[in-house]
N, C-alpha and C positions, 0 to 999 in steps of 0.2 A: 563453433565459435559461441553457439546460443549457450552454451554451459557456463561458459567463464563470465559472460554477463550477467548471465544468475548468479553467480558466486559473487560477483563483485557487488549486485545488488541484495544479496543478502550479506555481506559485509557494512556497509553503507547503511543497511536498515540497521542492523546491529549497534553499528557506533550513532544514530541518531536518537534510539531510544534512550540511551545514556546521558548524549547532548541533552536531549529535549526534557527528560526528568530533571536536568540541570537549570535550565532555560526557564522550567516554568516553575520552579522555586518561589512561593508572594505573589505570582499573579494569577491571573486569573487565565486559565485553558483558550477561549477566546481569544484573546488578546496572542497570547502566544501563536497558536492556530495563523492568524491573520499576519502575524511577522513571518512567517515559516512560508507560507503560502506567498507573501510578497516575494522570496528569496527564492523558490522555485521557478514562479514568473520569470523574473526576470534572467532567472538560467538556462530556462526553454528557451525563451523568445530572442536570448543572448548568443544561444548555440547554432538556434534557426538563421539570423543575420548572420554569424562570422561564415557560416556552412556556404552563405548564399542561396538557402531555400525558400524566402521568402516569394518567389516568383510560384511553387509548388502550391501556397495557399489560397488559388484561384482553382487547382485542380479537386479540391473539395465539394465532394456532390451532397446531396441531403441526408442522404444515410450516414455517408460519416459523418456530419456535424451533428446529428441528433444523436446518436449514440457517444462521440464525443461529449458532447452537453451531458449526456445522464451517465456517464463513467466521471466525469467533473463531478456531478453534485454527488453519485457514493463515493469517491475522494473526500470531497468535501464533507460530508457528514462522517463518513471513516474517519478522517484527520478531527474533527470538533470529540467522537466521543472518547478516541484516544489520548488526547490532551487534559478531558476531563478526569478519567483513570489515572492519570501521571498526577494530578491533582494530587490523588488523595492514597494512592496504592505505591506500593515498590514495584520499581523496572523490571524488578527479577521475575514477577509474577505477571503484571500488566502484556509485557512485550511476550511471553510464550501465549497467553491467552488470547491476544492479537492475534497470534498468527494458524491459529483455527481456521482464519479466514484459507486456510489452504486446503479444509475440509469445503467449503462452501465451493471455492473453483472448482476441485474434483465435479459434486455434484450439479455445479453449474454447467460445465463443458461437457457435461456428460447431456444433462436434459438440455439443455438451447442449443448447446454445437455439436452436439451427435457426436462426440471424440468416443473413442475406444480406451476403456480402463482396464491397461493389464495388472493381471494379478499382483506385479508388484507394487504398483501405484495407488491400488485400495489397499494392499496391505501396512506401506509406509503413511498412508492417509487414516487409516485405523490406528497404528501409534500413534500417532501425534492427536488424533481423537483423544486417545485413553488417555496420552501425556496429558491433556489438557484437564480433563476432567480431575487425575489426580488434582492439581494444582488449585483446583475447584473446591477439593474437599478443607 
């Protein structure tokens, strides 16, 4: 099932780089940023009530809210300096270059969570390395 939510979240990533190069046409990344972020809120915290799990957010120990808090603020600074690239770059370039960040998880899950990296997944993580850097040149 974990597969088709990936797809579905890399479709949805897909069509908001589009939206969001739209969106932030004349303003300022900021500004945008901070509408986009209110719209999430309120879809989390919208999904959480209708679900009925608002009784679950008592069962939050320390560990998860501080690494919650610091996965929020790289969100947060993720979403500010990507808004600032839509600024001034095309989607076509900006949005492959973002997603580098799937070089960073490899080597993150690898060093903090001790995951196992098979051969396929460094070598699909090495394309999308080199893809990037083309787009670099």
């Amino acid at each position: 099932m974990w597969k088709y939510y990936a797809l579905l979240s890399a479709l949805f990533a897909g069509m908001t780089a589009v939206l969001a190069k739209t969106g932030v046409k004349g303003i300022n990344g900021n500004i945008a940023t901070a509408v986009r972020t209110g719209i999430v809120l309120l879809m989390a915290w919208g999904i959480v009530i209708f679900q009925g799990q608002l009784k679950d957010v008592a069962g939050l120990n320390k560990t998860n809210v501080l690494f919650l808090v610091l996965s929020g603020v790289a969100t947060g600074l993720s979403w500010i300096f990507y808004f600032k690239a839509l600024e001034t770059g095309n989607v076509s370039k900006v949005a492959p270059i973002d997603k580098l960040s799937i070089v960073f998880v490899l080597i993150f899950s690898v060093l903090f969570l001790h995951e196992q990296a098979d051969w396929k997944t460094v070598a699909g993580t090495a394309l999308i390395c080199g893809g990037t850097f083309v787009l670099l040149l």
